[in-house]
C-alpha positions as CSV (number, residue, x, y, z in Angstrom):
1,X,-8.7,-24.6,7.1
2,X,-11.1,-25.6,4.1
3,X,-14.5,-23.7,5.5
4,X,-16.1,-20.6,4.1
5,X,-18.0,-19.1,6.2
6,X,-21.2,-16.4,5.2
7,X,-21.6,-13.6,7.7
8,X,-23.9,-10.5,8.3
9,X,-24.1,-8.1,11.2
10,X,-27.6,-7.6,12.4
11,X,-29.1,-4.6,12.0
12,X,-29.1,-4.0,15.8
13,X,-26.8,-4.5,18.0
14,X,-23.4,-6.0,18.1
15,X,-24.5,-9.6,16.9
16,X,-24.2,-12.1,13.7
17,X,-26.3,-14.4,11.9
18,X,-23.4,-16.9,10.3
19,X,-23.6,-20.3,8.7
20,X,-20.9,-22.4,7.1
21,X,-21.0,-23.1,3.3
22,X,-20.6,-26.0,0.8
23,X,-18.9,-25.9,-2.7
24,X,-21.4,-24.8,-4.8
25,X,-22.1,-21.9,-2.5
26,X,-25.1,-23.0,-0.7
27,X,-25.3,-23.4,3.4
28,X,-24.0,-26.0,4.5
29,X,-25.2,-26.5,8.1
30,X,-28.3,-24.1,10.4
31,X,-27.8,-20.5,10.2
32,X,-26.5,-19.4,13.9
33,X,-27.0,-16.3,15.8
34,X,-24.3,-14.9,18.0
35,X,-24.3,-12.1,20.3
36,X,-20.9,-10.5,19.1
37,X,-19.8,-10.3,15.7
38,X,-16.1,-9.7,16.6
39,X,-16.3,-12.9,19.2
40,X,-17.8,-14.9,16.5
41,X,-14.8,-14.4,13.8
42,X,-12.6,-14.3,16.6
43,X,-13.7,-17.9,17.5
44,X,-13.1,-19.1,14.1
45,X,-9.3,-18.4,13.2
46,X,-9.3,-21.5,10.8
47,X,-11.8,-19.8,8.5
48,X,-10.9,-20.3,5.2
49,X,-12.9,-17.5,3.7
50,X,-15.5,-15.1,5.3
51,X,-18.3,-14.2,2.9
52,X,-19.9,-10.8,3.4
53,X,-22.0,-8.1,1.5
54,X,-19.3,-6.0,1.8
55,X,-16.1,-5.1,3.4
56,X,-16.7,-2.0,4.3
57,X,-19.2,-2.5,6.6
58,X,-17.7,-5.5,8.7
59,X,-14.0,-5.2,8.6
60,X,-12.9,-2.4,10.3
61,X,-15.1,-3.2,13.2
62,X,-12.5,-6.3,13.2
63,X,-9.7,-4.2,12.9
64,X,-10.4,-2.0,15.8
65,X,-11.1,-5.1,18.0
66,X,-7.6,-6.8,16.7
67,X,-9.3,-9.4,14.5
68,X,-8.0,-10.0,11.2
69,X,-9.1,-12.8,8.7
70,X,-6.9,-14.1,5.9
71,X,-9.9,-14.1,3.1
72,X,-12.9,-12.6,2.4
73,X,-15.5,-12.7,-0.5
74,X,-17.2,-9.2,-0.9
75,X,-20.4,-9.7,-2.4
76,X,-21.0,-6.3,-3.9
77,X,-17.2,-5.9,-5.3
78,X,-18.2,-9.2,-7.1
79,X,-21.3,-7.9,-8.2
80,X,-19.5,-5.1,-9.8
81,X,-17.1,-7.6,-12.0
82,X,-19.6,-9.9,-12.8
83,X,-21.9,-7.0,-14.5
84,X,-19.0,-5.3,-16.4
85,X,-17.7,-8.7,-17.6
86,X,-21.8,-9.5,-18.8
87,X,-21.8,-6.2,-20.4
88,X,-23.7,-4.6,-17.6
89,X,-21.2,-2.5,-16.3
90,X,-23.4,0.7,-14.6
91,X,-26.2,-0.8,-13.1
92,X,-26.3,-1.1,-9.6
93,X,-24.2,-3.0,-7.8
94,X,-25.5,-3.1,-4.4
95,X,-26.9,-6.9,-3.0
96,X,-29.9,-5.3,-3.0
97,X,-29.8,-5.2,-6.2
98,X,-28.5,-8.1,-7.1
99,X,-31.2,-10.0,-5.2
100,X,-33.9,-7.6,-6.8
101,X,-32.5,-8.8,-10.3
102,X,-32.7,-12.7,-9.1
103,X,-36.3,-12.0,-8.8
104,X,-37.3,-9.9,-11.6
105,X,-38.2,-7.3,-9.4
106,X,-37.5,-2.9,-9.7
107,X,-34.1,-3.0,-9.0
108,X,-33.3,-0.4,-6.5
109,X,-30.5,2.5,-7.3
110,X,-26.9,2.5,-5.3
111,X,-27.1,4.9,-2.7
112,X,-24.7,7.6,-3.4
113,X,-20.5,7.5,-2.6
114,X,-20.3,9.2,0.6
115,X,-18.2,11.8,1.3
116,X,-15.5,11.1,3.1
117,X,-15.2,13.1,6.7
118,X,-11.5,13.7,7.3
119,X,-12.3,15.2,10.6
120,X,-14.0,12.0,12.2
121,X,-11.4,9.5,10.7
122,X,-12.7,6.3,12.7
123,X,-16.0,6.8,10.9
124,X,-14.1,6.9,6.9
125,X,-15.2,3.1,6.2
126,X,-18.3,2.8,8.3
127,X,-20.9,2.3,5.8
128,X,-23.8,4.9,4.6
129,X,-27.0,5.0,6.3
130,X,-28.3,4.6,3.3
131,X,-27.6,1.1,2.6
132,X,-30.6,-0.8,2.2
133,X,-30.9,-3.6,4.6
134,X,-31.0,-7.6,3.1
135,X,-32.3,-10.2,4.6
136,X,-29.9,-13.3,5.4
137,X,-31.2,-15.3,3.1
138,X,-31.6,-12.9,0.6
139,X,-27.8,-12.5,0.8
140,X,-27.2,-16.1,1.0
141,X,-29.2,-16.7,-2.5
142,X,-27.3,-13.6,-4.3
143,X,-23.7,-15.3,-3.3
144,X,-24.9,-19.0,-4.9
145,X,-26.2,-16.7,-7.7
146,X,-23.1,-15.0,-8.0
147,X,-21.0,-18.3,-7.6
148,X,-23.4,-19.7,-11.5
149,X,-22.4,-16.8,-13.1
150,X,-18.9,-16.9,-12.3
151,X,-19.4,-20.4,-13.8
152,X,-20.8,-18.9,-17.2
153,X,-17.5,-16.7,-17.6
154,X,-15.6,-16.4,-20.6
155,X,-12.3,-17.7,-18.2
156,X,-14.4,-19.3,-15.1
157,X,-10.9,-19.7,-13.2
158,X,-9.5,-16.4,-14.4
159,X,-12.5,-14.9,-13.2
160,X,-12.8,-16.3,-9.7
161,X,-9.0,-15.4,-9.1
162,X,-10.2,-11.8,-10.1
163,X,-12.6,-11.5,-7.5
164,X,-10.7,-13.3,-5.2
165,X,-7.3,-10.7,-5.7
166,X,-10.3,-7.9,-5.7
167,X,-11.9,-8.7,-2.3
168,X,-8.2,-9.2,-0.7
169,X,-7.6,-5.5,-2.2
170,X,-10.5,-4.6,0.3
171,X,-9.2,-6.2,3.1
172,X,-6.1,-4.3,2.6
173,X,-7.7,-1.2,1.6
174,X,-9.2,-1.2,5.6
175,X,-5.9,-2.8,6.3
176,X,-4.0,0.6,5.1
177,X,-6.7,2.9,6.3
178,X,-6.1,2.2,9.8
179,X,-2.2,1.2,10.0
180,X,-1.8,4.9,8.1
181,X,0.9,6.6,6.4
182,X,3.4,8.6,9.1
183,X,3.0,11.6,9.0
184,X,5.2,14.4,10.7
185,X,2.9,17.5,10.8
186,X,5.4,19.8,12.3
187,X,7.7,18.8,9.1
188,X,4.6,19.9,6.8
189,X,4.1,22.8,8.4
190,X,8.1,24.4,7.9
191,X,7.5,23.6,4.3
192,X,4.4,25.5,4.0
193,X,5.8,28.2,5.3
194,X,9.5,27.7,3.0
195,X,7.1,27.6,0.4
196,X,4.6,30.4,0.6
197,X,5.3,32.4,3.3
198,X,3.5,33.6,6.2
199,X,-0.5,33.3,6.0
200,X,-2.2,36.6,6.5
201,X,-6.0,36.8,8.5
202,X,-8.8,35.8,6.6
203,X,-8.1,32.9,4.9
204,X,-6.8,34.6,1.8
205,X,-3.5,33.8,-0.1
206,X,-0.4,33.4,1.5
207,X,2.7,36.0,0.8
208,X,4.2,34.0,-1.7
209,X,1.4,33.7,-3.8
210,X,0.2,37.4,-3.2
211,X,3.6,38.0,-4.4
212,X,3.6,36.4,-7.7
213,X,0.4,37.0,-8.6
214,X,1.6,40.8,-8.0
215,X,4.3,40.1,-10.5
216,X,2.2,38.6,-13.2
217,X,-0.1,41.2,-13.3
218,X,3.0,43.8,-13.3
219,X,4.2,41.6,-16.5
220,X,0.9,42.5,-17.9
221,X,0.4,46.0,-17.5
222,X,-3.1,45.0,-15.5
223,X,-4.7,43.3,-12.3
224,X,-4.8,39.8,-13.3
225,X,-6.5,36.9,-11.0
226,X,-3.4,34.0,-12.1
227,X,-6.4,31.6,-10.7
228,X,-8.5,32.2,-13.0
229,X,-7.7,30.4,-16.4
230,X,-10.0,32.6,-18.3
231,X,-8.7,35.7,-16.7
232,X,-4.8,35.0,-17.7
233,X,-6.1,33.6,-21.2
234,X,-7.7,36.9,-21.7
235,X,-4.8,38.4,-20.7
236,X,-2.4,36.9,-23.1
237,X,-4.8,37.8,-25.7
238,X,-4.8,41.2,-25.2
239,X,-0.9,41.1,-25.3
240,X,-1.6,39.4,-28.7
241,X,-1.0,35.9,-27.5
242,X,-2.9,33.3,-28.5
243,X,-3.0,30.7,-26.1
244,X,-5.0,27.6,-25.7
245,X,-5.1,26.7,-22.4
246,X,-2.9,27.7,-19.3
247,X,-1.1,24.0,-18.5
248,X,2.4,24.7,-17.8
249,X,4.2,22.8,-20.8
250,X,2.4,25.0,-23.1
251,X,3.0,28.0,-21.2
252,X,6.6,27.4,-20.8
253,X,6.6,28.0,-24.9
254,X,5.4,31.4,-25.0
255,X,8.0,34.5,-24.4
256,X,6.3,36.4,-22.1
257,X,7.4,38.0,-19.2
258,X,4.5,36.7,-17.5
259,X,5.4,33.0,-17.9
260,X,7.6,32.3,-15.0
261,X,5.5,34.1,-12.1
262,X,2.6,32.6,-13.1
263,X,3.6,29.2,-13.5
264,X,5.8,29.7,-10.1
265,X,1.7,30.3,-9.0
266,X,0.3,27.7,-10.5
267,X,2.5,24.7,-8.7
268,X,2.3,26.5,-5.3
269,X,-1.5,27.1,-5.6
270,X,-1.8,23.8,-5.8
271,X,0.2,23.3,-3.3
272,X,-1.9,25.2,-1.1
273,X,-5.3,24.0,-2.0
274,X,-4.8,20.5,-2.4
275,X,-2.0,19.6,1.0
276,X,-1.7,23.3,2.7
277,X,-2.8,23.9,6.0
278,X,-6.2,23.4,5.9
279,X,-5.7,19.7,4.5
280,X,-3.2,19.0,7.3
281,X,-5.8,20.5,10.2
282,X,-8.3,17.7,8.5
283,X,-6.5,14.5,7.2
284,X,-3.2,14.0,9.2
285,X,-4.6,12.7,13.3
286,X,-1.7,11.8,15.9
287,X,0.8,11.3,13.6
288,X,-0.7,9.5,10.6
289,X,-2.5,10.0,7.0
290,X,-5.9,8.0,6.6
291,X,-6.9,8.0,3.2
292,X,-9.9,6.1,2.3
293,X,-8.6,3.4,-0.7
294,X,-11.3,2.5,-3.8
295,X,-9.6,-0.5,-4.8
296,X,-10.7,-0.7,-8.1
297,X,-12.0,2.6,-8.3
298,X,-11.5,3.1,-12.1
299,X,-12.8,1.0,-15.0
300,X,-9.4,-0.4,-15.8
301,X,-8.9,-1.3,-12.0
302,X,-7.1,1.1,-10.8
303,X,-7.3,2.2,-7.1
304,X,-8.6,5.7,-6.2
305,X,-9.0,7.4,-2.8
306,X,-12.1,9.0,-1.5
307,X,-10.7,12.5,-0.8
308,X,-7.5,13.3,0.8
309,X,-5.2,13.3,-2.8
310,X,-3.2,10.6,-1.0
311,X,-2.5,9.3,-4.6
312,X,-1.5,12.4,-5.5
313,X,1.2,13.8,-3.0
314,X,3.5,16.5,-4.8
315,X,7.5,15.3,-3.8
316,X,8.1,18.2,-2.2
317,X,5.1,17.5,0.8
318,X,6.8,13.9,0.8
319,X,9.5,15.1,3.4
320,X,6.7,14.8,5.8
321,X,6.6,11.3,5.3
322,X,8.6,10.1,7.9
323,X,8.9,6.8,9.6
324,X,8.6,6.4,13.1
325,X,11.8,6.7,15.5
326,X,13.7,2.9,14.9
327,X,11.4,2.1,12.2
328,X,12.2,2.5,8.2
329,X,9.8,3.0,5.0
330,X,10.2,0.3,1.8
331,X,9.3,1.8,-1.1
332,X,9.1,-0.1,-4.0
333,X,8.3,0.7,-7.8
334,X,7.4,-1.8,-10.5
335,X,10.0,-1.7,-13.1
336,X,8.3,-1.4,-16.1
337,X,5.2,-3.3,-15.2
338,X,2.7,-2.5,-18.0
339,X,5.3,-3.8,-21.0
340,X,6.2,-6.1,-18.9
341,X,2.6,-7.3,-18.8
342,X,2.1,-6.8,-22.4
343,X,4.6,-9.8,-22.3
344,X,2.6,-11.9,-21.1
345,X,-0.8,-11.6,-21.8
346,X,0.3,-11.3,-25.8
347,X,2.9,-14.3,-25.5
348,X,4.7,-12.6,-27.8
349,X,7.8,-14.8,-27.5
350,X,10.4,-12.3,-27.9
351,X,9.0,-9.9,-25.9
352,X,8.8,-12.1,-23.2
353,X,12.8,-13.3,-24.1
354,X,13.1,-9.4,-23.3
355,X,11.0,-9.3,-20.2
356,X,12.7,-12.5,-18.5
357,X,15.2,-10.5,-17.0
358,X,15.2,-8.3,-14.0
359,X,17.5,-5.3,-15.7
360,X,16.4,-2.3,-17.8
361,X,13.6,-3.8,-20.3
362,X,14.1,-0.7,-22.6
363,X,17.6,-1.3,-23.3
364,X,17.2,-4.9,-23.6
365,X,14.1,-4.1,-26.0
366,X,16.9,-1.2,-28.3
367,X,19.3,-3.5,-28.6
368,X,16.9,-6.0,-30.4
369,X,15.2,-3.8,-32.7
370,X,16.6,0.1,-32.2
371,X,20.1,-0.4,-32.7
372,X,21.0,0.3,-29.3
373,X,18.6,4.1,-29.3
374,X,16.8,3.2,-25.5
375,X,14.9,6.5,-26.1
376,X,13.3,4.8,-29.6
377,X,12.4,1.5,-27.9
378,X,10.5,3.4,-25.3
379,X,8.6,5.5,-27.2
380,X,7.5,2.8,-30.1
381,X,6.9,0.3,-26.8
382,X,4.6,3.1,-25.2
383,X,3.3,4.2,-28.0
384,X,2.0,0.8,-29.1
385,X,0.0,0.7,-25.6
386,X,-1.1,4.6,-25.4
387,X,-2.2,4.6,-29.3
388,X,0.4,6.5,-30.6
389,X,-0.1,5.7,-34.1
390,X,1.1,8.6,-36.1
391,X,4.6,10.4,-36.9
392,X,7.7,9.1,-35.1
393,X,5.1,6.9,-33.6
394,X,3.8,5.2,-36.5
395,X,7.0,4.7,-38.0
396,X,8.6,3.2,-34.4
397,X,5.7,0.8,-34.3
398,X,6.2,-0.4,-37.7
399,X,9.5,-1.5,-36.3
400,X,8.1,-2.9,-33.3
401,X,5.3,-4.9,-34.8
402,X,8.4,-6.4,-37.0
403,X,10.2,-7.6,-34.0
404,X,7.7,-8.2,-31.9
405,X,4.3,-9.3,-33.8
406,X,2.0,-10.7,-31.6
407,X,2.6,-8.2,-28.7
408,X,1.8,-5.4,-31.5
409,X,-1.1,-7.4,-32.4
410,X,-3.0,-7.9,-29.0
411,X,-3.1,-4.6,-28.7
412,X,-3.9,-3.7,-32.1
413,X,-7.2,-6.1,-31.8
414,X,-7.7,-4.8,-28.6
415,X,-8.2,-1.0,-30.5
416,X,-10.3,-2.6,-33.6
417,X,-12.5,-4.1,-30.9
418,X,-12.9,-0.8,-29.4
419,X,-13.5,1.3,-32.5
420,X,-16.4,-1.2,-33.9
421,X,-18.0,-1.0,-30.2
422,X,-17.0,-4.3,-29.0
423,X,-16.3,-5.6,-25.2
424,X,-12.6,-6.5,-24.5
425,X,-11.6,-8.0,-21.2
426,X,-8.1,-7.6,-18.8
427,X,-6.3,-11.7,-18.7
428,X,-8.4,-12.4,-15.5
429,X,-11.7,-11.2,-16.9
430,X,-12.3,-7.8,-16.1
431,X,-14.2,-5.9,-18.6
432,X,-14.6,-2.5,-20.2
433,X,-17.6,-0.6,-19.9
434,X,-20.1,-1.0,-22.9
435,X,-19.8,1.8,-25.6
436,X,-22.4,5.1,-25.8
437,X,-25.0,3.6,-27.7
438,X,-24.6,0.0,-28.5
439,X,-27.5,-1.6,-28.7
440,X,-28.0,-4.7,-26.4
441,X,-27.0,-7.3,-28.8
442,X,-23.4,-4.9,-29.0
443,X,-20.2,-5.4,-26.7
444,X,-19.1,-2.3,-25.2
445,X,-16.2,0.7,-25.2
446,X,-16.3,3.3,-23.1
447,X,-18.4,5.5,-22.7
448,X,-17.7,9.0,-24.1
449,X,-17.6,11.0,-20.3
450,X,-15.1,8.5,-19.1
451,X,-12.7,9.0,-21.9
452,X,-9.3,10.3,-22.0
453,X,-9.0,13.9,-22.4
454,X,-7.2,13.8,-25.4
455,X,-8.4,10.8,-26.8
456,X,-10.2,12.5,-28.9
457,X,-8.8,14.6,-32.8
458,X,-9.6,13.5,-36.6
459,X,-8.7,10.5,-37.9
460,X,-6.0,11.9,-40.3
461,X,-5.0,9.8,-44.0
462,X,-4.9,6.1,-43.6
463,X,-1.4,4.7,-42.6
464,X,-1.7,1.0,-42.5
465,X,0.5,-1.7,-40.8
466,X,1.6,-4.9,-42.5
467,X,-1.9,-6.7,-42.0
468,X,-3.6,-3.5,-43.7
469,X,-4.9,-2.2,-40.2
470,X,-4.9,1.2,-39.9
471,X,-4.8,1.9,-35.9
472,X,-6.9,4.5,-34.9
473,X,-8.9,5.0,-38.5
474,X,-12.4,5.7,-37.6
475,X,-14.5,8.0,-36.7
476,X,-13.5,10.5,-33.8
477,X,-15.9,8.5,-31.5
478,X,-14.5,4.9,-32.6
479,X,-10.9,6.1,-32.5
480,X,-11.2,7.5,-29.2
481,X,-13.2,4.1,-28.2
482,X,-9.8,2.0,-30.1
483,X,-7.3,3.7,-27.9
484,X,-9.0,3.6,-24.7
485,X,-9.4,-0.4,-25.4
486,X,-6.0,-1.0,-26.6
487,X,-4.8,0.4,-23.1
488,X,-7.4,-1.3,-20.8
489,X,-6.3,-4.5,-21.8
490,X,-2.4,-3.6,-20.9
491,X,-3.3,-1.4,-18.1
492,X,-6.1,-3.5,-16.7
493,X,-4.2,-6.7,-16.6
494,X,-1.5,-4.3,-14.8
495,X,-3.8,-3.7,-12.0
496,X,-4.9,-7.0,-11.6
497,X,-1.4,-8.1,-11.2
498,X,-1.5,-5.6,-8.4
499,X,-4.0,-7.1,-6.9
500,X,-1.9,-10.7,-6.7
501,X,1.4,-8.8,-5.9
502,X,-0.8,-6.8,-2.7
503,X,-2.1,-10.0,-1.3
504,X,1.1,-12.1,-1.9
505,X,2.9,-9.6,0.2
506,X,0.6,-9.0,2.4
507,X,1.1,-12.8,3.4
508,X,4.8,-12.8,3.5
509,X,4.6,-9.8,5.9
510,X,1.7,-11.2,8.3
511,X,4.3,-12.5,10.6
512,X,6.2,-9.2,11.0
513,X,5.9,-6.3,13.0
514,X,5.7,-4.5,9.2
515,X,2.6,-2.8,7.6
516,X,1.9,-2.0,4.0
517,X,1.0,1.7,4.5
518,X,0.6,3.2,1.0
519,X,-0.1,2.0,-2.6
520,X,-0.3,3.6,-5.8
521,X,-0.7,1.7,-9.3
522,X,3.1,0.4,-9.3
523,X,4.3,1.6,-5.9
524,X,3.6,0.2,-2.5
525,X,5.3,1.2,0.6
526,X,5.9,-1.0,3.4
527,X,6.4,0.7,7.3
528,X,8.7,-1.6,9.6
529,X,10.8,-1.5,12.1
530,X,14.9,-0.9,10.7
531,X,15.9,-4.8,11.5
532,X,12.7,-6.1,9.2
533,X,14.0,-3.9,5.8
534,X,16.1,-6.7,4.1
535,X,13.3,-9.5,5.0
536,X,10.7,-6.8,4.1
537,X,12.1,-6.3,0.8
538,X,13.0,-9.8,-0.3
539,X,9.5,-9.7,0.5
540,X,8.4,-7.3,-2.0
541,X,10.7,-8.6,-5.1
542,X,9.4,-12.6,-4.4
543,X,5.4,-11.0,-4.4
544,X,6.1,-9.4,-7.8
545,X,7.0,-12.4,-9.9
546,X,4.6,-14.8,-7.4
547,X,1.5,-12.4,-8.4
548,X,3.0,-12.5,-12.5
549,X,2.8,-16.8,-12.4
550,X,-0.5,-16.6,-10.3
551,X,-2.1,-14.2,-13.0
552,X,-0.5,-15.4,-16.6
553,X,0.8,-18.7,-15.5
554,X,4.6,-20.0,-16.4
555,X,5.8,-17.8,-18.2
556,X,9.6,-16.0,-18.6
557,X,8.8,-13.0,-17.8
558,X,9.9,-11.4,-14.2
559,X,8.3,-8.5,-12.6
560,X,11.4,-6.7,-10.7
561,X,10.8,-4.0,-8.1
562,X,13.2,-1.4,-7.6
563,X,13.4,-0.3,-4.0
564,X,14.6,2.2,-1.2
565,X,15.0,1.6,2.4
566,X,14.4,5.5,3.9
567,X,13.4,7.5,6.9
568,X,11.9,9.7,4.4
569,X,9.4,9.7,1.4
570,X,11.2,12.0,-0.5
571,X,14.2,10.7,-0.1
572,X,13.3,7.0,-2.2
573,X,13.1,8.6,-5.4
């Protein structure tokens, strides 16, 4: 099994064009034609890698047919990292543009995400018509291109495991998308109605919420639309209440007989738009939820879905998640995967001491430097990666950096490299976009629409740290820059571990009856019949720390998984 293989469907019909190819990424026999793709794969189960413009638009024809290959390289997923880690992060991404860059010539835009169709689920990964056509060779000459680049990397390994990890998070996207997540509907649709009541004709709100938002208008003396933020802010004003915005934690602080019935409203309104009726009629089809996965949908890596809200799936909706009669969901969480990482990407050494064992890393982490207070260790240990650098946060990161040193330092260089505009990269190479602004000779930040939502405030006094570096002290741009930095570096390497733990499962699994069904940043589930649950999760735990030596090499550190074998989603957690 030591042959890659490049493959495109033809624009017609249900053939190939297909060649095998060398090391350096160049064909390595006569490009063939065959009359069906699927027959063509089929016929090739040794396959060490099938090279393709994109996943999208050749696996799930596979999948329906019952073909599945081990590896694939997706050509426009590696265009993607190879631009951000060149500090290019934005331009198109397509082959088509890729191979229009190899030439010097106008590079064409991507077409435009499409929307998924919930109604038509077979059709979620098929790609858009608007895909502009490559020749063969074209494609062929963009993946040796691609293959020198990766060559020029800061981390040439690092950077091929990347998009090696990426690529199998596509196979396993389509993997996911047509295994599906169960689903009982009839379950879903008792909780709608537990929740808010009957619906009434027309497609307005149902009783529940009818209800409350009779009450909160009671509690203020006038018709108020509890939907409307600007309506209940103006409301509060009249009442002599200043308030700033209508999220619930600030809400909560006000004495106001309003308060309750309107933020009652506010969870089951979203309950209603985002996973009531009209979301089960489109998404959930014979007893299964389709989402579309973005692996690496974010700039830090992160996965995203293409509607649906699969990722997020209030706990009271996950009752309807409910295995299949004889059959069991694993779910497993990460146990403190983004310190843990931290670990080992800084190499601080005793953090890493901290993070070799499979128990509670907070506690572990107080009884080294906060006297035993786990709340303190968390906080100053969150803080340091969130870029909370002032009050109780300053002062626990002062006590962290003096335990701790060269974890408190990565991080701390990753926000100075963000606040003066400068790229920083994830351990395996992936790389943050390039700050609003910088000229072309500049390494990048983020840009300022893709930045947290309260990354943002002034700068406050100078409070430096033990080398003089003030975290954070810039201007509001450059701070906001630092803090979005000193988190992709933690966070980013985080999801590239992901990556390594997906496809190391996946592998342990591919001689079960199981399916993974369902991941989120640090939580996968895993749908198998009740007798596979033990193997399925010794499964799970020997992925984690497989994907932690694959990414950051020998190190102490473990990356435990806590787990639940249950009928039920709800009932894991």
């Amino acid at each position: 099994m030591n042959e890659r293989w490049a493959l495109a469907p033809e624009p017609e019909g249900d053939g190939a064009l297909l060649v095998p190819l060398g090391g350096d990424g160049l064909p390595a026999g006569e490009v063939r034609r065959e009359a069906d793709l699927v027959a063509a794969v089929r016929s090739r189960p040794d396959a060490a890698r099938w090279v393709w413009r994109s996943t999208s638009e050749v696996y799930p024809r596979l999948l329906a047919a019952g073909v599945r290959v081990e590896r694939c390289y997706d050509i426009e997923d590696a265009e993607q990292l190879l631009l951000g880690h060149e500090g290019r992060l934005g331009e198109p991404r397509s082959a088509a543009a890729a191979w229009a860059r190899l030439r010097n010539a106008p590079v064409p835009p991507d077409p435009p995400l499409r929307a998924a169709e919930p109604t038509t689920q077979d059709s979620l990964f098929e790609p858009a018509a608007t895909t502009t056509a490559l020749p063969f060779d074209a494609l062929l000459a963009v993946y040796a291109e691609q293959q020198r680049r990766h060559d020029r990397a800061e981390h040439p390994g690092r950077m091929r495991l990347l998009t090696a990890a990426e690529s199998a998070g596509m196979l396993i996207a389509a993997e996911m998308h047509r295994a599906g997540l169960p689903w009982r509907a009839d379950v879903h649709r008792e909780l709608l109605h537990e929740l808010l009541g009957e619906r009434y004709a027309g497609g307005g709100e149902p009783r529940r919420l009818a209800e409350l938002a009779d009450e909160v208008s009671a509690a203020f003396g006038r018709r108020v639309r509890p939907d409307l933020p600007a309506d209940v802010l103006k409301a509060f004003a009249q009442a002599g209440i200043r308030v700033r915005s209508t999220r619930r934690w600030e809400l909560e602080e006000i004495a106001h007989p309003a308060v309750a019935p309107l933020v009652a409203y506010k969870k089951l309104y979203r309950i209603w738009t985002a996973h009531g009726w009209s979301w089960l009629a489109d998404w959930v089809r014979d007893g299964r939820f389709r989402p579309e996965y973005l692996p690496g949908g974010t700039v830090s890596g992160r996965w995203t879905t293409n509607g649906g809200g699969a990722l997020q799936i209030p706990k009271v909706i996950r009752q309807a998640v409910v295995a299949d009669e004889g059959w069991r969901l694993v779910v497993a969480d990460a146990d403190q995967m983004e310190p843990r990482v931290l670990a080992a990407i800084s190499r601080d050494p005793g953090l890493m001491e901290v993070a070799g064992h499979p128990d509670d890393l907070y506690t572990r982490l107080s009884d080294r430097a906060f006297s035993g207070d786990r709340d303190h260790a968390k906080i100053a240990l969150l803080g340091a990666i969130y870029g909370q650098t002032s009050g109780d946060g300053l002062k626990n990161l002062a006590a962290l950096r003096r335990r701790f040193p060269r974890a408190v330092a990565y991080v701390d260089d990753a926000a100075r490299a963000g606040e003066e505009g400068r790229l920083v990269r994830t351990w395996l190479g992936r790389t943050s976009p390039r700050a609003a602004g910088a000229d072309e000779d500049g390494e990048a930040g983020i840009p300022p629409s893709e930045l947290p939502p309260d990354a943002g405030g002034s700068p406050g006094s100078p409070e430096g740290g033990a080398d003089g570096y003030v975290p954070g002290y810039a201007s509001t741009d450059a701070r906001a820059r630092g803090r979005f930095t000193r988190n992709f570096v933690v966070q980013g390497s985080a999801a590239d571990w992901a990556l390594l733990m997906l496809a190391a499962l996946r592998r342990a699994i591919a001689g079960m009856r199981a399916e993974l069904v369902f991941f989120q940043h640090d939580e996968v589930i895993v749908h198998c019949p009740a007798e596979e649950a033990e193997a399925v999760t010794a499964a799970i735990r020997a992925a984690g720390d497989e994907a932690g030596r694959i990414a950051f090499g020998e190190t102490p550190v473990r990356f435990p998984f806590t787990t639940a074998t249950v009928e039920r989603y709800s009932d894991a957690k």
